[in-house]
LUMTORLO-71651 format. One record per residue (C-alpha): residue number from 1; residue in three letters; x, y, z. Coordinates in nm, 2 decimals, decimal comma. Layout:
+-----+-----+--------+--------+--------+
|   n | res |     px |     py |     pz |
+-----+-----+--------+--------+--------+
| NUM | ALA |      X |      Y |      Z |
...
+-----+-----+--------+--------+--------+
! end
This chain:
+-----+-----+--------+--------+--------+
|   n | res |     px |     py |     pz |
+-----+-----+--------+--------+--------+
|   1 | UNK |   2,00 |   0,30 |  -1,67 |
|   2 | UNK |   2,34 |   0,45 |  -1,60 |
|   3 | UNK |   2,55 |   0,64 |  -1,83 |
|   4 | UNK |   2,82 |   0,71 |  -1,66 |
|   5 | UNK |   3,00 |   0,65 |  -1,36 |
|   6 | UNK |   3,11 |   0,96 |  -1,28 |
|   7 | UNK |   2,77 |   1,08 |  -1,27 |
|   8 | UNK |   2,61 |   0,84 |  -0,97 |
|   9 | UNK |   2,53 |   1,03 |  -0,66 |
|  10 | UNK |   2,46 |   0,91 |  -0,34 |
|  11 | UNK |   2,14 |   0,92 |  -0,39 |
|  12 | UNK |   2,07 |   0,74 |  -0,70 |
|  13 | UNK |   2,31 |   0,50 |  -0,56 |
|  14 | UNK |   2,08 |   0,42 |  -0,27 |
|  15 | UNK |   1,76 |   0,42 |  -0,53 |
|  16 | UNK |   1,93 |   0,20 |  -0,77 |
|  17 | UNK |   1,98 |  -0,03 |  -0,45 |
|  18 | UNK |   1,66 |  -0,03 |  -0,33 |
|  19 | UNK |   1,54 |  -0,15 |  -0,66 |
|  20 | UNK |   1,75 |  -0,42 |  -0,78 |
|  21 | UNK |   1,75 |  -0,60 |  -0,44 |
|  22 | UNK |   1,48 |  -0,82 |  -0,34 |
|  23 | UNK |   1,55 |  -0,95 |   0,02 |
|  24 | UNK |   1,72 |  -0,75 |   0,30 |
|  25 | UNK |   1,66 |  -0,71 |   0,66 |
|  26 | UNK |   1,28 |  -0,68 |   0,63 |
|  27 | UNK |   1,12 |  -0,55 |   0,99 |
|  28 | UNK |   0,82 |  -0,69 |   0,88 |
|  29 | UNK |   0,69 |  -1,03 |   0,96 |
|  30 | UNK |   0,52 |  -1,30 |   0,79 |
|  31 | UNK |   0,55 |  -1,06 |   0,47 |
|  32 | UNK |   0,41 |  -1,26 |   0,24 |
|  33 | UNK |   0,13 |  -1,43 |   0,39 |
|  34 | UNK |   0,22 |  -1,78 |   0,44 |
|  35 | UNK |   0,24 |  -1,87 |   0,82 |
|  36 | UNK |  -0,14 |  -1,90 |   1,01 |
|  37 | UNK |  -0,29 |  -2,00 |   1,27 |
|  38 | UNK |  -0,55 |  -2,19 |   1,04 |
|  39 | UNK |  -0,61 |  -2,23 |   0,71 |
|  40 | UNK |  -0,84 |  -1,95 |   0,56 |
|  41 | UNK |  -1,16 |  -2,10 |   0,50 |
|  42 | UNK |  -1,44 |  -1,78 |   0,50 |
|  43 | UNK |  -1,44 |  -1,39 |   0,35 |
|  44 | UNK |  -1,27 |  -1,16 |   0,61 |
|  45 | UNK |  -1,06 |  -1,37 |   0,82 |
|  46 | UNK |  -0,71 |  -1,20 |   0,77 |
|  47 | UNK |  -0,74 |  -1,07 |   1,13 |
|  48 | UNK |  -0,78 |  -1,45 |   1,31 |
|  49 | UNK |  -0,64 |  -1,65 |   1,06 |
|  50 | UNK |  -0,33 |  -1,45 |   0,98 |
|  51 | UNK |   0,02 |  -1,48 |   1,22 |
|  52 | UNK |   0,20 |  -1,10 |   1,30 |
|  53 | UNK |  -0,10 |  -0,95 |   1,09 |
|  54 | UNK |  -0,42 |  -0,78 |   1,23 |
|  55 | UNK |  -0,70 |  -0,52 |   1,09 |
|  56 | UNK |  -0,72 |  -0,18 |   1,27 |
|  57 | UNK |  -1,07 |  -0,15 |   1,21 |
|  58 | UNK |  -1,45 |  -0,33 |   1,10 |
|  59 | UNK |  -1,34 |  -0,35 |   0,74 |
|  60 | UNK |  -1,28 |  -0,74 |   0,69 |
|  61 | UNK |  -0,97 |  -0,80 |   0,48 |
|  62 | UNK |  -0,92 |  -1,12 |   0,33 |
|  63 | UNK |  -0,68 |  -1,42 |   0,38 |
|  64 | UNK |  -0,60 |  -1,65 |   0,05 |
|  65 | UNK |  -0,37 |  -1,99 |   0,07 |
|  66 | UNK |  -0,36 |  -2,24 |  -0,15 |
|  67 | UNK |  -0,46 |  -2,45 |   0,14 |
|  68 | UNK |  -0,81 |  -2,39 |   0,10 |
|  69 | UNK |  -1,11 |  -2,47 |  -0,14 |
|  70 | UNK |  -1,31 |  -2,19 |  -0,07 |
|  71 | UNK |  -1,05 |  -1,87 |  -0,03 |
|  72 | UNK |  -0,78 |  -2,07 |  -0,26 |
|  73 | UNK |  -0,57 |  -1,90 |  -0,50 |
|  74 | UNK |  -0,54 |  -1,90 |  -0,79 |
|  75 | UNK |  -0,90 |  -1,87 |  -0,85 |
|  76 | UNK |  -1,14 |  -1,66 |  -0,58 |
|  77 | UNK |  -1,45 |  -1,50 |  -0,51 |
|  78 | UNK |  -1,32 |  -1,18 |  -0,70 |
|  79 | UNK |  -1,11 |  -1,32 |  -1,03 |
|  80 | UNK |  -0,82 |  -1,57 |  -1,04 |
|  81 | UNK |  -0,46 |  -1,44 |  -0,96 |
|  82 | UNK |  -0,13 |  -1,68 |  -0,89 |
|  83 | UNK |   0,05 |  -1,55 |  -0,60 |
|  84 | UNK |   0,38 |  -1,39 |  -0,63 |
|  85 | UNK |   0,58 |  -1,52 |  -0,33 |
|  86 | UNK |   0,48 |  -1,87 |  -0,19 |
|  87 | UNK |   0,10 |  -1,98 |  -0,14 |
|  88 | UNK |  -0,10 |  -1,67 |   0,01 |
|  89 | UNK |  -0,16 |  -1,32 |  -0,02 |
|  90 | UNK |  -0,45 |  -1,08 |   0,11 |
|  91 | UNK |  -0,72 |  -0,92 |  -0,04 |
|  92 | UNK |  -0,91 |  -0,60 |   0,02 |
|  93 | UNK |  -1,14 |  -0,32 |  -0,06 |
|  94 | UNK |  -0,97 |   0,01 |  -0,15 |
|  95 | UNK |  -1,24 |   0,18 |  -0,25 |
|  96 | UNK |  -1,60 |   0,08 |  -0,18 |
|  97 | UNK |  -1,97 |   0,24 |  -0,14 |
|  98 | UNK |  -2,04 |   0,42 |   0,14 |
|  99 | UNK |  -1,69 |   0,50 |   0,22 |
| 100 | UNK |  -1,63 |   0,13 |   0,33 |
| 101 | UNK |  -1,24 |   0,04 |   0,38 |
| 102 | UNK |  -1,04 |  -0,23 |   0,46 |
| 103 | UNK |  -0,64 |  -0,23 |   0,57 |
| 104 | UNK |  -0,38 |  -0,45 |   0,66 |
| 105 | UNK |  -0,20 |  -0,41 |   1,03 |
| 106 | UNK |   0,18 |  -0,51 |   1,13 |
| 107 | UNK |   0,35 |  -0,52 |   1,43 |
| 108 | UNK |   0,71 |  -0,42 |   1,31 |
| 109 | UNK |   1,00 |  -0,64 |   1,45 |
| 110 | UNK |   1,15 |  -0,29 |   1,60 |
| 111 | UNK |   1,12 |   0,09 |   1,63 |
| 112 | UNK |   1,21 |   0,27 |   1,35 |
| 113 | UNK |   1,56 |   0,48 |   1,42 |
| 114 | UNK |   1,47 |   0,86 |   1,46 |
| 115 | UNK |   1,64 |   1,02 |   1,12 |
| 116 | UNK |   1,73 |   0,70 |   0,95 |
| 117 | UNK |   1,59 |   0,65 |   0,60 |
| 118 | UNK |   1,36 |   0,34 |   0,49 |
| 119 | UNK |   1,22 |   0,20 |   0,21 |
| 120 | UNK |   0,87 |   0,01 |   0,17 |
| 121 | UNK |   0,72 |  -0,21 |  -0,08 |
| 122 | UNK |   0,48 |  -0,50 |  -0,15 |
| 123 | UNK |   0,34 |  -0,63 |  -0,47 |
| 124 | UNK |  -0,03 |  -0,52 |  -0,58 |
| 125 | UNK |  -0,26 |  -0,68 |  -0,85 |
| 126 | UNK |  -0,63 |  -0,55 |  -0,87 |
| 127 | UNK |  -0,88 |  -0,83 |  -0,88 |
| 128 | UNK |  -1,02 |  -0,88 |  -1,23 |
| 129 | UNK |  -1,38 |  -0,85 |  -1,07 |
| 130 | UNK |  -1,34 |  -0,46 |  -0,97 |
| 131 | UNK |  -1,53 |  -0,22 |  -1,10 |
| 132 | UNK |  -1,25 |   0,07 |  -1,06 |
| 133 | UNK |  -0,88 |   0,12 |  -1,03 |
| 134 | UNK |  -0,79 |   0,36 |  -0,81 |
| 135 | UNK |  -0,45 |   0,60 |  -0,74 |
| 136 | UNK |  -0,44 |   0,67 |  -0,37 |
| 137 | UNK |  -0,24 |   0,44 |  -0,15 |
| 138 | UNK |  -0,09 |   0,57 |   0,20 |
| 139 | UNK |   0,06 |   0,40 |   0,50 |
| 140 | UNK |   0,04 |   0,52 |   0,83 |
| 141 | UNK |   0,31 |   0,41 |   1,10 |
| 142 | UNK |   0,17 |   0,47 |   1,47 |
| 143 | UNK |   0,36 |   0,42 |   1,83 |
| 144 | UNK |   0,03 |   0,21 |   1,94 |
| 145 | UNK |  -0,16 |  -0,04 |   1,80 |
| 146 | UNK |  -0,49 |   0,09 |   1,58 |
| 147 | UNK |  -0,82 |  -0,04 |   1,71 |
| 148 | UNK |  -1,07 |   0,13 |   1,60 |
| 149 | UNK |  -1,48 |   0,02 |   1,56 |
| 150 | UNK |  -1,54 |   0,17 |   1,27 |
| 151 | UNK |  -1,58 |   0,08 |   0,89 |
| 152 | UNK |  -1,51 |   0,40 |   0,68 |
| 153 | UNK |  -1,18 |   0,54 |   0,63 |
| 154 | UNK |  -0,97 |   0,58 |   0,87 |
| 155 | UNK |  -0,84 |   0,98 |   0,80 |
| 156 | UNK |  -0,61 |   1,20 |   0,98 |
| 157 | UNK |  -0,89 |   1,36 |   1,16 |
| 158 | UNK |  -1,03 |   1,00 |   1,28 |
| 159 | UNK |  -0,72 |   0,91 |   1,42 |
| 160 | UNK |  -0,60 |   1,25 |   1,56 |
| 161 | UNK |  -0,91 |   1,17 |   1,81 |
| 162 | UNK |  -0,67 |   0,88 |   1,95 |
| 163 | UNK |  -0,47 |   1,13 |   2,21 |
| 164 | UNK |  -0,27 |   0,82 |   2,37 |
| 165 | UNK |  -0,12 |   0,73 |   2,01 |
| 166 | UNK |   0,13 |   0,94 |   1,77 |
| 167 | UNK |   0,11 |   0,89 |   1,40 |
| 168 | UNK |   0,32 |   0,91 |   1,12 |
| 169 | UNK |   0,12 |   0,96 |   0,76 |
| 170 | UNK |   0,35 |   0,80 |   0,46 |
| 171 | UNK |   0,22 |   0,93 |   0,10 |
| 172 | UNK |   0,29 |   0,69 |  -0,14 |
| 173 | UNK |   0,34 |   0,92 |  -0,45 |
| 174 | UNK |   0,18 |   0,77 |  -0,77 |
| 175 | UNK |  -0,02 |   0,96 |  -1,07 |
| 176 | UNK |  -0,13 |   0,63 |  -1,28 |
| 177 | UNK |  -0,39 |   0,43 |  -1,21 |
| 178 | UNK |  -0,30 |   0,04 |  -1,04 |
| 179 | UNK |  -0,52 |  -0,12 |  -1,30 |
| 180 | UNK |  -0,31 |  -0,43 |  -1,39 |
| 181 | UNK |  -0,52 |  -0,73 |  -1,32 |
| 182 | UNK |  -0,29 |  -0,98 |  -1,50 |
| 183 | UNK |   0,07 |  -0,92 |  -1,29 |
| 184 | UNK |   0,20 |  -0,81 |  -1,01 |
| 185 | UNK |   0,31 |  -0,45 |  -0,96 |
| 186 | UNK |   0,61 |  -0,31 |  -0,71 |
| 187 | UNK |   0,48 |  -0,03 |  -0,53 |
| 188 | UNK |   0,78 |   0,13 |  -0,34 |
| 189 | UNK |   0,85 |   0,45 |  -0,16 |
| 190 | UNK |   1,10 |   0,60 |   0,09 |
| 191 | UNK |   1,04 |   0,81 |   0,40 |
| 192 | UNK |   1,25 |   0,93 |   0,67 |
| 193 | UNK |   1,14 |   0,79 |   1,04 |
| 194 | UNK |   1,05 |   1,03 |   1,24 |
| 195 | UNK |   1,11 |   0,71 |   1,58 |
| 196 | UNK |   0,75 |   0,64 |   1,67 |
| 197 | UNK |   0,68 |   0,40 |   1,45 |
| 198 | UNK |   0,63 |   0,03 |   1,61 |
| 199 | UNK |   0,32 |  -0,06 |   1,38 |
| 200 | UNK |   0,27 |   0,00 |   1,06 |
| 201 | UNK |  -0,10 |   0,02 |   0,85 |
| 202 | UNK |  -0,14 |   0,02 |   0,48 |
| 203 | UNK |  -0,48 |   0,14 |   0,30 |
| 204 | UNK |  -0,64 |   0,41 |   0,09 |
| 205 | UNK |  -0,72 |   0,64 |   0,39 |
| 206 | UNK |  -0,89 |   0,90 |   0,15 |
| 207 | UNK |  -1,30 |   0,98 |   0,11 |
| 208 | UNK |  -1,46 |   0,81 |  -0,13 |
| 209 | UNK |  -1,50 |   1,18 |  -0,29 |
| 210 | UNK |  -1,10 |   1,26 |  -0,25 |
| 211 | UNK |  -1,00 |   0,95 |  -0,39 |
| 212 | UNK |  -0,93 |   0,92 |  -0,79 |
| 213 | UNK |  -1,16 |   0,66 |  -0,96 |
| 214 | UNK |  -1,07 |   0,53 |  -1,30 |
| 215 | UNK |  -1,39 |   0,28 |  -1,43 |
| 216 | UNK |  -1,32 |  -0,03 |  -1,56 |
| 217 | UNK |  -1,54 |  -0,25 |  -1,77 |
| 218 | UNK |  -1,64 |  -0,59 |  -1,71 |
| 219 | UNK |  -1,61 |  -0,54 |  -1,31 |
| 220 | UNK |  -1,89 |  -0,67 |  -1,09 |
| 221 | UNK |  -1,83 |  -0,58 |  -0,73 |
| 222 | UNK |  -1,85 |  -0,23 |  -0,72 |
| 223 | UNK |  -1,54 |  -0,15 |  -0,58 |
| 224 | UNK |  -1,17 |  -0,13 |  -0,62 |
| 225 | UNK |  -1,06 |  -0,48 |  -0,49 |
| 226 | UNK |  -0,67 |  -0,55 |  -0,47 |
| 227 | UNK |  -0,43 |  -0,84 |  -0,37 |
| 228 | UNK |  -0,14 |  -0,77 |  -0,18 |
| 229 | UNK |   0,22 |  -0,97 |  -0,15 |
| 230 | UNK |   0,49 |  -0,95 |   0,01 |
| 231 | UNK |   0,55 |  -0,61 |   0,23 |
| 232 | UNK |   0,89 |  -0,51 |   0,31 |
| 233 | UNK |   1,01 |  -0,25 |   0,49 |
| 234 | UNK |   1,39 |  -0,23 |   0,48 |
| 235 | UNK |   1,64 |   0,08 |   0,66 |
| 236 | UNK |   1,87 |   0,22 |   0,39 |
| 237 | UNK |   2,22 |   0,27 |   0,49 |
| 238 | UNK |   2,42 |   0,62 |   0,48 |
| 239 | UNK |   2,61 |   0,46 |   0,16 |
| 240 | UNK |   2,26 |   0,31 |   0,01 |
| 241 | UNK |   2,37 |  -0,03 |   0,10 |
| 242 | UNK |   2,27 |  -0,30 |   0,36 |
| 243 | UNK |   2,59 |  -0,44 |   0,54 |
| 244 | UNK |   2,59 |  -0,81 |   0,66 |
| 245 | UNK |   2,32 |  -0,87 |   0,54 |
| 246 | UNK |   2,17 |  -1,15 |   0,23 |
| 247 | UNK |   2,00 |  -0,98 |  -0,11 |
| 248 | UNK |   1,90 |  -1,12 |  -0,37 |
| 249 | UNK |   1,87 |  -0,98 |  -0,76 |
| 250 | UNK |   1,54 |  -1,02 |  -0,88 |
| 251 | UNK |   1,64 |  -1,12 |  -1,20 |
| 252 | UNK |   1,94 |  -1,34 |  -1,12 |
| 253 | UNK |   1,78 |  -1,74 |  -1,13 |
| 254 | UNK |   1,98 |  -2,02 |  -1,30 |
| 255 | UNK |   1,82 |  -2,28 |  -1,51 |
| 256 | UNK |   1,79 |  -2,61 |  -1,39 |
| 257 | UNK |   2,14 |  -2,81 |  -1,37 |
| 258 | UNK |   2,33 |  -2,46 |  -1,52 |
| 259 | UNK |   2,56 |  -2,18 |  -1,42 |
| 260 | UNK |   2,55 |  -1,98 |  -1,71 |
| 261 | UNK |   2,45 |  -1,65 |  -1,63 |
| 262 | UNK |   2,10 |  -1,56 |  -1,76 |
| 263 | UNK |   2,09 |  -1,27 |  -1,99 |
| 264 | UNK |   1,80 |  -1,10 |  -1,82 |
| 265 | UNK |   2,07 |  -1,07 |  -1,51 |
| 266 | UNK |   2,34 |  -0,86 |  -1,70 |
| 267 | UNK |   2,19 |  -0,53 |  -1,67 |
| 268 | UNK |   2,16 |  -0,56 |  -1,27 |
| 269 | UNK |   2,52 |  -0,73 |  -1,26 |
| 270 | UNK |   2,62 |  -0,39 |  -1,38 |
| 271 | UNK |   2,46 |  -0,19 |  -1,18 |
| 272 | UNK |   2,55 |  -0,39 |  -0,89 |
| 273 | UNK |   2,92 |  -0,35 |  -1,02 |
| 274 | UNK |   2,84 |   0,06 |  -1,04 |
| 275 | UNK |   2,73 |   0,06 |  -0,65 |
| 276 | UNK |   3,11 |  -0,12 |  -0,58 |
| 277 | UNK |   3,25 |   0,18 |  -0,77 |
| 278 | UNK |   3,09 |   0,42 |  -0,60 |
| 279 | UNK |   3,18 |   0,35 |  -0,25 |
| 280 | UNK |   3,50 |   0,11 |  -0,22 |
| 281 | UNK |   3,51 |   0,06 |   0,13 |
| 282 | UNK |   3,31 |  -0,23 |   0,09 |
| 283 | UNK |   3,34 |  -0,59 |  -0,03 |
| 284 | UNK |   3,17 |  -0,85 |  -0,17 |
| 285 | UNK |   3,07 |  -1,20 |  -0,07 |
| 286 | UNK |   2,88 |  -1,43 |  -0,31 |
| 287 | UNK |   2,69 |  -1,76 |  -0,17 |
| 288 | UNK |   2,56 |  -2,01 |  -0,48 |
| 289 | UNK |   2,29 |  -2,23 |  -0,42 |
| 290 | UNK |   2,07 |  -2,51 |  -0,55 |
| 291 | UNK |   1,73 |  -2,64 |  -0,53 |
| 292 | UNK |   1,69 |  -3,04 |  -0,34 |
| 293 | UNK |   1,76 |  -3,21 |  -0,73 |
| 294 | UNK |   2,06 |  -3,40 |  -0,68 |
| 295 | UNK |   2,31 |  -3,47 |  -0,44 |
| 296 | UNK |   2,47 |  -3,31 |  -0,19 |
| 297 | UNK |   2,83 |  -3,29 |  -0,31 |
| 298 | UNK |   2,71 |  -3,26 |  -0,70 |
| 299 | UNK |   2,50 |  -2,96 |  -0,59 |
| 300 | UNK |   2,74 |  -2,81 |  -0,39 |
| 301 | UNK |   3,01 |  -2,79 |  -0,66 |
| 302 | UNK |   2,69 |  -2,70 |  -0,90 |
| 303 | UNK |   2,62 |  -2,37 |  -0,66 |
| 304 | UNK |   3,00 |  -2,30 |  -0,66 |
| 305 | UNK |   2,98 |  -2,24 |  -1,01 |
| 306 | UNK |   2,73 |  -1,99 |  -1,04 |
| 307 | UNK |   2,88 |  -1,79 |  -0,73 |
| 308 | UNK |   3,22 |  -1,77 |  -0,95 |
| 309 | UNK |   3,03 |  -1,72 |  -1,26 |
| 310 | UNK |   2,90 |  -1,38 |  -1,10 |
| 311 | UNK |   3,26 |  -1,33 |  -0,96 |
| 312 | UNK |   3,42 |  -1,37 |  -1,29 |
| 313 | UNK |   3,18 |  -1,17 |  -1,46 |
| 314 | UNK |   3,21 |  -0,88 |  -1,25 |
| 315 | UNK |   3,62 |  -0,91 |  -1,20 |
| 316 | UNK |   3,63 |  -0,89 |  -1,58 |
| 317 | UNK |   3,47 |  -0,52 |  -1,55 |
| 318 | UNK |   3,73 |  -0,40 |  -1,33 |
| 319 | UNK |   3,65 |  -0,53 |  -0,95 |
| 320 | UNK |   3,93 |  -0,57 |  -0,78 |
| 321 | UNK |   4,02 |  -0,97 |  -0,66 |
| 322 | UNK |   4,07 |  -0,87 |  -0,30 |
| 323 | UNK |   3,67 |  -0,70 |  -0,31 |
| 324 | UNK |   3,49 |  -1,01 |  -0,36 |
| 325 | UNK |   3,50 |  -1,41 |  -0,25 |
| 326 | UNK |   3,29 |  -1,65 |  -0,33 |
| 327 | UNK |   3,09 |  -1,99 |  -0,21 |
| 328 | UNK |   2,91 |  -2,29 |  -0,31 |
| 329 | UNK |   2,61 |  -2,36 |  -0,02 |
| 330 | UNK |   2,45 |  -2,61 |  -0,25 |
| 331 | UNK |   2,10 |  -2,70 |  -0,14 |
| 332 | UNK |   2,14 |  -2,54 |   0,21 |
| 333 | UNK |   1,89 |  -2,24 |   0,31 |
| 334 | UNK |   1,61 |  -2,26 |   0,06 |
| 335 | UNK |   1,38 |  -1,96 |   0,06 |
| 336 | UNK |   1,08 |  -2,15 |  -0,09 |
| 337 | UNK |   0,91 |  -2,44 |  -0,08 |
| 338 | UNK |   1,12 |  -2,75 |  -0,34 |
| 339 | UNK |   0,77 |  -2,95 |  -0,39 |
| 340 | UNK |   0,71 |  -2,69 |  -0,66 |
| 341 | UNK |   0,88 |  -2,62 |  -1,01 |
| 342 | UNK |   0,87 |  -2,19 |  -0,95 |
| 343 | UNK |   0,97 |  -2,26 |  -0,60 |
| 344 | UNK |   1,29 |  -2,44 |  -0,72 |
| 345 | UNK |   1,33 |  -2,24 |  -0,91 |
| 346 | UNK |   1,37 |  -1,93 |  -0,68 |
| 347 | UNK |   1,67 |  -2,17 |  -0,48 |
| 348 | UNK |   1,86 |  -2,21 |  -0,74 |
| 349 | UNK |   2,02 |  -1,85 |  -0,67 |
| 350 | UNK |   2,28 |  -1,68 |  -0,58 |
| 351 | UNK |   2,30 |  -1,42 |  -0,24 |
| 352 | UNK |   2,51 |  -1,12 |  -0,19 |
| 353 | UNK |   2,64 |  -0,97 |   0,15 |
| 354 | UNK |   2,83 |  -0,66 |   0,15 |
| 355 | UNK |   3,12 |  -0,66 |   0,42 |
| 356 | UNK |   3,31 |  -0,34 |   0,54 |
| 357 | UNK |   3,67 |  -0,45 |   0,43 |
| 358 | UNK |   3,91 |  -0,44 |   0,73 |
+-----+-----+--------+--------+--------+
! end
């Protein structure tokens, strides 16, 4: 973490950002999987099933939703993992004999700005039914749509063939192996846009003989099988922050019918409270809210109460009263579904927006 103030940069300011934030503008679509245009119901139906999503190749990536009894979640065909965001995520081959692949396609909601700096990430678990982990992940943004009838890897030379498209190859650094089978992992990485980019395509794009094979015991598929949850792909501002715009901390949830501030939250608070520091021509709004338990005016004075709880806690580090306001939404604007206890209790949370002050 930070130890001192005076020793953030603009850079680190836009890193530590990045990383305590969970929501922003995302240009990606349907980034976790959960709107379709029918329930999932055989292997490889990611492409039809899937809203804003599409394959740029053979390979058949899978489509999981808790809607169905035969590509359900938690358990499946290769292991049993809970989602991370919601009720679906997809599933695919990384790594598999004979150089078979399988991606994931987006149509992003805009261009990318020429110069401007982004940062992507999703969540990736390796199914407990693989045989290896692997290190190689890449994304390649392009101006057209991929469509291509193959089922191998889809490498630079492959797609240089394509004359009437441009490319933009994204290395995703890494040098462990994702082997985690039991949570979740955040896979991030920044890249500067280069303003072709309208579609974006995420895969291991390598050989099988170029890509970096760890073997693992107990796997039966003979492959490198890996579920994937919710892609973002967010434009990083000049100062490292997004303006006008919601973000969440990840670790910033309120127990049910409270306002104390969980301890796990602290850490973030003060970084949060760093990033104020380091640029103070911005300032602060805070918006509380609650899950659907209770009424309307009880919860609104309830989400009130954990906005000022944040408020107070940062003021009493140093923030200045005129930099921050804040409000109680209640149950307004959930982000997940209320029938379940996890999704309640992602509502009951507080957003921040960061304002230019005038």
């Amino acid at each position: 973490m930070i130890a001192s103030l005076n020793s953030l940069k603009i850079s680190s300011v836009i890193f530590l950002l990045c990383s305590i934030f969970a929501w922003g503008q995302n240009l990606v679509r349907n980034p976790s999987f959960e709107d379709y245009n029918a329930c999932p119901d055989n292997l490889g139906s990611f492409n039809s099933d899937l809203i804003y999503w599409s394959t740029p190749s053979l390979g058949s990536t899978d489509y999981f939703n808790a809607c169905s009894s035969s590509m359900g979640i938690p358990d499946n065909f290769n292991g049993s993992q809970a989602s991370k965001f919601g009720h679906g995520y997809a599933g695919m081959y990384l790594y598999a004999p004979g150089d078979y692949r399988e991606y994931m396609q987006a149509e992003l909601t805009q261009n990318l700005i020429k110069g401007a700096r982004y940062t992507l990430s999703f969540y990736l678990c390796r199914a407990e039914k693989s045989d290896f982990s692997i290190t190689d992940l890449g994304v390649v943004f392009s101006e057209e749509k991929i469509d291509l009838s193959i089922k191998k890897e889809l490498s630079k030379m492959q797609l240089s063939r394509i004359k009437e498209n441009r490319f933009h190859w994204v290395n995703i650094a890494n040098t462990k192996f994702y082997s985690n089978s039991d949570e979740w992992v955040l896979v991030t990485t920044e890249f500067t846009a280069t303003g072709i980019e309208r579609f974006m395509t995420l895969g291991n794009f390598k050989s099988n003989r170029a890509t970096r094979l760890k073997k693992i015991r107990g796997g039966s598929n003979k492959g490198a099988y890996y579920y994937v949850d919710m892609v973002s792909l967010v434009k990083i501002s000049e100062k490292g922050y997004l303006v006008d715009k919601p973000q969440i901390l990840e670790t910033l949830f309120f127990e049910f019918d409270k306002y104390e501030l969980p301890e796990a939250s602290i850490e973030e608070l003060n970084d949060l409270y760093a990033i104020l520091q380091e640029d103070t021509s911005i300032q602060l709004e805070i918006n509380g809210y609650t899950d659907n338990v209770g009424s309307d005016s009880y919860n609104e004075s309830l989400s009130k109460k954990r906005a000022k709880a944040v408020a107070t806690y940062l003021l009493g580090l140093g923030l200045k009263e005129n930099r921050v306001q804040w409000n109680g939404l209640g149950g307004t604007n959930p982000i997940h579904n209320n029938d379940t206890p996890e999704g309640r209790k992602k509502n009951r949370r507080v957003e921040f927006v960061f304002t230019k002050l005038p």
